[in-house]
C-alpha positions in Angstrom: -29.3 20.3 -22.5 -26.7 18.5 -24.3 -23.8 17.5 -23.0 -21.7 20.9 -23.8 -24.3 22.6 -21.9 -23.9 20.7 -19.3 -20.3 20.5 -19.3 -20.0 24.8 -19.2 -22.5 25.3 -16.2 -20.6 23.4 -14.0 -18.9 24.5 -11.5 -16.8 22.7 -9.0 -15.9 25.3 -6.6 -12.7 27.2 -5.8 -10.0 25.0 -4.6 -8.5 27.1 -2.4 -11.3 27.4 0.5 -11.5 31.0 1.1 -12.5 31.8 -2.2 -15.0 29.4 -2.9 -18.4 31.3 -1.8 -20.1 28.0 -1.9 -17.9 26.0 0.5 -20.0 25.7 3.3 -22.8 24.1 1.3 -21.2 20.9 0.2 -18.4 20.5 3.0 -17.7 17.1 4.0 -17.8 16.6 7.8 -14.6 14.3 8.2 -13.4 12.8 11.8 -11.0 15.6 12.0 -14.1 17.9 12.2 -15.5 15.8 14.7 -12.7 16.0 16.6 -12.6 19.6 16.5 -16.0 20.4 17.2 -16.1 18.1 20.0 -13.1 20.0 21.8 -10.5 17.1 21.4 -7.9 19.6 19.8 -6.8 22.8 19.9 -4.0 22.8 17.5 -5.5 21.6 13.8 -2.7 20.6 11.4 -2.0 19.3 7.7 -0.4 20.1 4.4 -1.1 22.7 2.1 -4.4 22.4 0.7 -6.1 19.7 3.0 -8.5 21.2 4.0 -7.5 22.9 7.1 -9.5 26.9 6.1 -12.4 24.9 4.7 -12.9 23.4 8.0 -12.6 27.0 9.8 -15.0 28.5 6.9 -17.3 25.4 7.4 -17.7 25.1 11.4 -18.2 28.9 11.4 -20.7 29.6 8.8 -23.0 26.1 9.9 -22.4 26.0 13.3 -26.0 25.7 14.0 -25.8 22.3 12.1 -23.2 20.8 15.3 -25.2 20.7 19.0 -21.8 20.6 20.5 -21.3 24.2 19.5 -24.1 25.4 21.3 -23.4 28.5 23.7 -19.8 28.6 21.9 -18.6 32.2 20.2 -16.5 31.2 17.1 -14.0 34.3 16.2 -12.2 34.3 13.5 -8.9 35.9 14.6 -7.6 36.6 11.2 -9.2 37.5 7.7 -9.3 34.9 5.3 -8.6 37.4 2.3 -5.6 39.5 0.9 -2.7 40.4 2.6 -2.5 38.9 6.0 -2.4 41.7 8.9 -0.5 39.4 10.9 2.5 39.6 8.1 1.8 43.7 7.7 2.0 44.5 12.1 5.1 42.4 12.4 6.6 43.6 9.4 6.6 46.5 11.4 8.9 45.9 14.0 12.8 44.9 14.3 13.1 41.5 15.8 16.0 39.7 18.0 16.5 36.1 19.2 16.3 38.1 22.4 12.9 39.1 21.9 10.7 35.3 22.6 9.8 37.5 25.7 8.0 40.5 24.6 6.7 38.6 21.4 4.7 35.8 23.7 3.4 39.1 25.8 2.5 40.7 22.5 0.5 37.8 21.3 -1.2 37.9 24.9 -1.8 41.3 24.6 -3.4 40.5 21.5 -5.5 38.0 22.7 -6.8 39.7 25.5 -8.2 42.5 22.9 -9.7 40.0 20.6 -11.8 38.4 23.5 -12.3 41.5 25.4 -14.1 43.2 22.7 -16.6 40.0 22.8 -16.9 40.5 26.2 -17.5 44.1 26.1 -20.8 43.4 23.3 -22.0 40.5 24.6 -21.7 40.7 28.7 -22.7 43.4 31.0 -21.4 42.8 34.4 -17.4 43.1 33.1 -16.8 47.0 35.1 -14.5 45.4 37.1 -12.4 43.6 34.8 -12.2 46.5 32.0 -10.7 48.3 35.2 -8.4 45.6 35.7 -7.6 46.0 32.2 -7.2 49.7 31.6 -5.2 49.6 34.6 -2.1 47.7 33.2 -2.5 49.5 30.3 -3.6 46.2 27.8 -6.9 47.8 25.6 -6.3 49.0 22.5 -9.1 50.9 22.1 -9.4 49.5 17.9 -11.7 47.3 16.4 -9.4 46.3 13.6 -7.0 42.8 13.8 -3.5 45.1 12.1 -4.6 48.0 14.6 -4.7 45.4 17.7 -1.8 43.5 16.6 0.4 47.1 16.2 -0.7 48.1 19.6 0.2 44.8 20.8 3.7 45.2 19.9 3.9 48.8 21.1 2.7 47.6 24.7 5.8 45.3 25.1 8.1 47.9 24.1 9.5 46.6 20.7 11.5 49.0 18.2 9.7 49.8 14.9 10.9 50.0 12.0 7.8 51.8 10.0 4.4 52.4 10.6 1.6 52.4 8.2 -0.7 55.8 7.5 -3.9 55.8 7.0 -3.7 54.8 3.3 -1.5 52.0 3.7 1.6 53.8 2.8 5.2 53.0 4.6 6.4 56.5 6.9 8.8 57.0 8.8 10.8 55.2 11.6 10.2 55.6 15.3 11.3 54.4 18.3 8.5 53.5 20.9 8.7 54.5 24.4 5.8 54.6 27.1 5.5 58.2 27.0 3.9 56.9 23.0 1.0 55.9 24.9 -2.4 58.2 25.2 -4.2 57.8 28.2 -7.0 56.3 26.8 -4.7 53.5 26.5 -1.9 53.3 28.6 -1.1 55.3 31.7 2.5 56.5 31.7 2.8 55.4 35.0 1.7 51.9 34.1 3.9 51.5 30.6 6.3 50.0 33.0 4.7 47.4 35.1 4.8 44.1 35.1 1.2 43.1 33.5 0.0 39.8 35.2 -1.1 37.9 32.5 -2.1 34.7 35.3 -5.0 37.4 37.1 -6.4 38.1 33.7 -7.0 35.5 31.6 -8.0 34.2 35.1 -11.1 37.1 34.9 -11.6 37.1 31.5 -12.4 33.3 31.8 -14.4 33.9 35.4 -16.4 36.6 33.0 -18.0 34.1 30.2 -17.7 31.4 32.4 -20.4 32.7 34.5 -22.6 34.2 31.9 -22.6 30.3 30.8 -21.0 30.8 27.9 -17.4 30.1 26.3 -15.2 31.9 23.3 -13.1 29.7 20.3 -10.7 32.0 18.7 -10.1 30.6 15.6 -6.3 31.4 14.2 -5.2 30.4 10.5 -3.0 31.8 7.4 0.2 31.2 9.2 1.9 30.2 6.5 0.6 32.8 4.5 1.4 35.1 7.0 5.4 34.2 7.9 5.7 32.5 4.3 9.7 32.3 4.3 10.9 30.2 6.8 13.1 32.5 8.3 14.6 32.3 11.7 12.6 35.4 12.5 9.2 34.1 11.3 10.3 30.6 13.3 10.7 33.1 16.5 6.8 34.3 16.3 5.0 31.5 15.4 7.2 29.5 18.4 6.2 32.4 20.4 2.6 32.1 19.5 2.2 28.6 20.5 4.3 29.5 24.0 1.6 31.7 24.8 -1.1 29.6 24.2 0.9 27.1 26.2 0.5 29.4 29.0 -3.5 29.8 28.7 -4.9 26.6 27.1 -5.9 25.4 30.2 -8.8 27.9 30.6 -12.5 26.2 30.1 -14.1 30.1 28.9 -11.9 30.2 25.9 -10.2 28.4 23.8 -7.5 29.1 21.5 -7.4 27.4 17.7 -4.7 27.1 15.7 -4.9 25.7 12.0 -1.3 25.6 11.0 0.7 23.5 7.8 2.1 20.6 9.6 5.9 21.1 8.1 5.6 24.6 9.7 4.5 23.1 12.9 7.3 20.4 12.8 9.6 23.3 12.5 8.8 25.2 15.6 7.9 22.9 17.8 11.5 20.4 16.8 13.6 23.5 15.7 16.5 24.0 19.1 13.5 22.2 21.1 10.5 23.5 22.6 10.1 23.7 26.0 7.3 21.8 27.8 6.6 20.0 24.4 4.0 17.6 26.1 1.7 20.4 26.5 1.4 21.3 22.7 1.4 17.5 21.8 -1.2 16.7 23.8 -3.9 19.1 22.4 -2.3 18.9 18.6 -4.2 16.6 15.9 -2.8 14.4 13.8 -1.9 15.5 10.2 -5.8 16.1 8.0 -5.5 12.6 6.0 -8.1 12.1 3.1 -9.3 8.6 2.2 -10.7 7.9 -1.3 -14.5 7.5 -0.1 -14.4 10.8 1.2 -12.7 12.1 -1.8 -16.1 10.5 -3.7 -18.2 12.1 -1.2 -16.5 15.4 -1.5 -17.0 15.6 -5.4 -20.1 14.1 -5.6 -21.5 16.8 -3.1 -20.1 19.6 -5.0 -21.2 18.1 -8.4 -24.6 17.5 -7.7 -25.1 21.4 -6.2 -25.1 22.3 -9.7 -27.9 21.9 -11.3 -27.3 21.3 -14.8 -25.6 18.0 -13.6 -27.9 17.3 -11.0 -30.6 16.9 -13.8 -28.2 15.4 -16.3 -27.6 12.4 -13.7 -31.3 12.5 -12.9 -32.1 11.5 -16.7 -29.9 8.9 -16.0 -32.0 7.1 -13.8 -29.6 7.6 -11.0 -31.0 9.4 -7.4 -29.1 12.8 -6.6 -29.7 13.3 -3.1 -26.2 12.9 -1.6 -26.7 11.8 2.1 -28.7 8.5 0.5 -26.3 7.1 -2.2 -24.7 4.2 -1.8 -21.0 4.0 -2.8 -21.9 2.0 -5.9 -24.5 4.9 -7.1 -21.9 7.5 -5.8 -19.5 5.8 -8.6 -21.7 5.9 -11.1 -22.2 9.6 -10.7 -18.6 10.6 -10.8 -18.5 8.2 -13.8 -21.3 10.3 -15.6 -18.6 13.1 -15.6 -15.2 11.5 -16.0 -14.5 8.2 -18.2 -14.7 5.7 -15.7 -10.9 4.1 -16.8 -8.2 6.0 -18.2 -5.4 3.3 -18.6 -7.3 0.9 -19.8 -6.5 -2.6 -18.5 -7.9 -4.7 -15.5 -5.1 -4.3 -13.8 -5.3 -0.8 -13.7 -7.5 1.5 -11.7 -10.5 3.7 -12.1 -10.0 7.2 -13.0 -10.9 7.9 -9.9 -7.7 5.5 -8.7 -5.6 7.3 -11.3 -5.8 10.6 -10.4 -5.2 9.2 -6.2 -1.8 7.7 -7.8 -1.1 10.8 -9.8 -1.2 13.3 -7.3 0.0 11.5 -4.2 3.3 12.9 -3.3 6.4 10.7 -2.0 4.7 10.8 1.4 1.3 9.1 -0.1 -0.1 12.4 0.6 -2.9 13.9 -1.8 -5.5 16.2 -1.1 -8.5 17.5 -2.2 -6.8 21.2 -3.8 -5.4 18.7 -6.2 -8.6 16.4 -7.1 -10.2 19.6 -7.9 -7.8 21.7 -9.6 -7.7 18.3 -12.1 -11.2 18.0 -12.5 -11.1 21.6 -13.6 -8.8 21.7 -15.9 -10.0 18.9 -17.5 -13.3 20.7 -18.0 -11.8 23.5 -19.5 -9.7 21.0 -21.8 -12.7 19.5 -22.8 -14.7 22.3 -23.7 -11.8 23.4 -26.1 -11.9 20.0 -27.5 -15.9 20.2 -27.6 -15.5 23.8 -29.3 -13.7 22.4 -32.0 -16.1 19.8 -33.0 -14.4 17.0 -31.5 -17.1 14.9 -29.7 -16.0 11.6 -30.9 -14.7 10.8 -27.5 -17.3 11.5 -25.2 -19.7 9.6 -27.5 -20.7 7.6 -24.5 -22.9 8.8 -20.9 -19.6 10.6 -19.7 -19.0 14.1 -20.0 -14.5 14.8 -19.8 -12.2 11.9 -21.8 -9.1 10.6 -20.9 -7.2 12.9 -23.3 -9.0 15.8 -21.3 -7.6 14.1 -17.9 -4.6 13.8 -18.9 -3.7 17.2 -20.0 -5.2 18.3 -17.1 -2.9 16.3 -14.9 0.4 17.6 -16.9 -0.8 20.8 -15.9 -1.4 20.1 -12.3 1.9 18.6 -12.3 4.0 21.7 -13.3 2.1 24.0 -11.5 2.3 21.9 -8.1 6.0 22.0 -8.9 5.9 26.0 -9.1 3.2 26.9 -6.2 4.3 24.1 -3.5 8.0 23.0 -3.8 9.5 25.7 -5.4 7.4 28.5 -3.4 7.5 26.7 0.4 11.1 25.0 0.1 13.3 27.5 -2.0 16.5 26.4 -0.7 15.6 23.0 -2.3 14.8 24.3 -5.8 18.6 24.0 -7.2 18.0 20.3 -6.0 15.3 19.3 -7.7 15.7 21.1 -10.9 19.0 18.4 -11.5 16.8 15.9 -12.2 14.9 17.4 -14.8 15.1 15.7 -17.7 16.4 12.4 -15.7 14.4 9.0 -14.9 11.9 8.5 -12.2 13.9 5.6 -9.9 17.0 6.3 -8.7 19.9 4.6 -6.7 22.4 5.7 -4.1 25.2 6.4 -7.3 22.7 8.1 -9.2 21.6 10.4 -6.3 25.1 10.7 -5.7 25.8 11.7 -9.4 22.9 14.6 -9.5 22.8 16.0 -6.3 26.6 16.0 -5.2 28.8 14.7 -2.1 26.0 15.8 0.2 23.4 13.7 -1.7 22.5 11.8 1.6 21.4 14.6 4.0 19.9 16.5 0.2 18.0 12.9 -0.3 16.3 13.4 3.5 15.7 16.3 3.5 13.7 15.8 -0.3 12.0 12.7 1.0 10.9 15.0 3.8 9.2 17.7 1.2 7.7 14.5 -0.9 9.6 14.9 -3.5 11.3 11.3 -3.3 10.2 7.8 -2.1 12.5 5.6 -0.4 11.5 1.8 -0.9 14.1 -1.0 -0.9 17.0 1.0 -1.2 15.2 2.6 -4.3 14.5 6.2 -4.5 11.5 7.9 -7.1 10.2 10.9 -8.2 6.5 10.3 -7.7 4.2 10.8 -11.1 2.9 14.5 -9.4 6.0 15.9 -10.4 7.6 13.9 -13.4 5.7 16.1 -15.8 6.4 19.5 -14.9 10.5 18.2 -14.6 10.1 16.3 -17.9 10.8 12.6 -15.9 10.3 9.7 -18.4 9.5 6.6 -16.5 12.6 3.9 -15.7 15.5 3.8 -13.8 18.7 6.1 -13.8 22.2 4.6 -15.3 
């Protein structure tokens, strides 16, 4: 094949994790899998797009690949596509500050559902706990996560505001009351009582314990799921991780939560958190990516296709993965992208470049945006290549520099639409001033753009990544100077 042909069977994989079929195939096993796998953690944590649903997706579908999951159940608590049912059941329901109460006994409730139908399937000897169970009036009686989730919140009493039919449709409003309960699932005369939640989970963990065995419910799509940052959405996630305060102690099952790590900082900081320690001790430090596993990562998911695979292999180069050496691992990535794009000795590798280009003013960057660069600059190429122009890819490589960087302009406005603009709203009026401004700033320029509260507006944009503070110096960083039109230099 020539170098077109390679070039259009390539495929690098979907960068957002649950829709790339393929992702359990080439997944890197970082530390922060290790650590997860091993039990250090409970609560996983990291920006958007590092990598925290490739690592649920990845543990899950090769679990037989990691001996320290033997004899553990991995359920996935949520699903990974479409609307998220934890958004649709609490959609349902008119919430109050008042409420933290019933909503860490609804998320309880909840839990107790999701293990007990695992129980139910997999155990025999649980008669006396399902009697436990029917008798405070906790089972469901539903397969489905919306269906458990809605009966969770009618348990505890809460008001609705809608329902859903059976076709998905909005009806009416009601008002739940015990007397909403069929015996099948509540007893009227135990609508009332007060469930102790200590006795169960203490059974339920007695139950796999002893039939040598032990349950990771796997939690993710938060952010997806309570995506505006309200004070309501605030209450329910806080809630969430109160209630797995109270049961995280338990040996037969564990609770997993995969959560953004600006969402996490909210809840857990936002009017305090009570018993803190307890969350902080089983929380991971924010998913951070390193460049060698950045090579590993697209190496691995270059060399699955095999169009390139044999491409490298005329090369004279080896393609099996777990046996390069960092040097050959180079070479490969060089076979696809011009090894330099600046040229200059001073300057990096492309590899380098697109690291500096898409770290934010944290120095945060993440595989999403390696990827989404990498294939964008195909597709740029491929127009270029359709039109005859080959003269810059005359050499072993397969994308330019001119590919690259149209790619990254892209990336750039796009990461300005999907991440700051999407998650932080309230700070979109903020950053749009400095469009067509310089990259550095000073404290009379900030002051000049963003107003008398420029300070506490400065903080709070540092916080997002949208500045860098360094000597009294403030920048945009390069990931977003394209998509606001910043020319490089300093402000007046």
């Amino acid at each position: 094949m020539n170098k077109k042909e390679v070039l259009q069977k390539i495929d690098l994989g979907n960068s957002i994790a649950e829709y790339d079929e393929n992702i359990s195939q080439y997944y890197i096993t970082t530390q922060s899998t290790l650590d997860l796998i091993n039990d250090r953690y409970d609560i996983i944590k990291g920006v958007k797009g590092s990598g925290k649903t490739a690592m649920l997706i990845a543990i899950c579908d090769n679990q037989s690949l990691y001996p320290q999951l033997e004899n553990k159940l991995l359920i996935k608590a949520i699903q990974l596509k479409g609307d998220p049912d934890f958004k649709r059941a609490f959609s349902t329901v008119s919430i109050k500050t008042s409420d933290i109460q019933k909503l860490i006994d609804a998320w309880k409730i909840y839990l107790i559902n999701v293990i007990w139908k695992e129980c139910k399937e997999l155990f025999s000897n649980y008669e006396n706990l399902e009697s436990q169970l029917k008798k405070a009036g906790l089972l469901s009686g539903k397969k489905g996560i919306l269906d458990n989730l809605i009966y969770s919140l009618k348990r505890v009493k809460f008001s609705f505001t809608n329902t859903f039919s059976p076709d998905g449709k909005t009806i009416q409003t009601v008002e739940v009351t015990p007397s909403d309960f069929n015996e099948s699932q509540t007893p009227n005369d135990n609508a009332n009582t007060l469930v102790d939640f200590n006795s169960i989970f203490s059974s339920l963990n007695e139950l796999i314990i002893n039939n040598s065995s032990c349950f990771w419910v796997m939690i993710d799509r938060l952010d997806d799921a309570f995506p505006d940052n309200t004070s309501t959405d605030t209450l329910i996630l806080k809630s969430l991780f109160y209630a797995y305060k109270d049961i995280c102690g338990y040996s037969g099952f564990k609770i997993k939560i995969f959560i953004r790590d600006d969402i996490f900082k909210t809840i857990t900081l936002d009017k305090g958190f009570t018993s803190l320690t307890h969350i902080s001790a089983k929380t991971m430090n924010s998913i951070k990516w390193e460049r060698d596993i950045i090579e590993q990562l697209l190496v691995e998911r270059l060399l699955y296709n095999a169009s390139f695979a044999d491409y490298v292999k005329a090369q004279g180069y080896p393609t099996t993965c777990k046996k390069l050496t960092p040097s050959e691992r180079l070479k490969i990535l060089f076979l696809f992208i011009k090894p330099q794009i600046d040229v200059g000795s001073k300057n990096p590798d492309s590899i380098g470049w697109m690291i500096n280009h898409v770290k934010d003013g944290n120095g945060i960057y993440t595989p999403r945006d390696i990827i989404n660069i990498l294939d964008k600059a195909r597709a740029f190429q491929l127009n270029q290549l359709n039109e005859k122009n080959e003269k810059d890819i005359s050499e072993s490589y397969l994308i330019s520099s001119n590919a690259l960087r149209l790619a990254f302009a892209e990336t750039s406005k796009e990461k300005l639409e999907t991440q700051l603009f999407a998650e932080y709203p309230k700070c979109r009026k903020w950053i749009e001033s400095f469009k067509d401004q310089k990259a550095e700033h000073t404290a009379e320029s900030l002051a000049r753009i963003l107003g008398r509260n420029w300070k506490s507006r400065t903080e709070k944009l540092k916080e997002i990544g949208f500045l860098e503070e360094k000597n009294n110096s403030w920048k945009i960083p390069f990931i977003y100077r394209e998509g606001l039109n910043v020319s490089q230099g300093k402000a007046k």
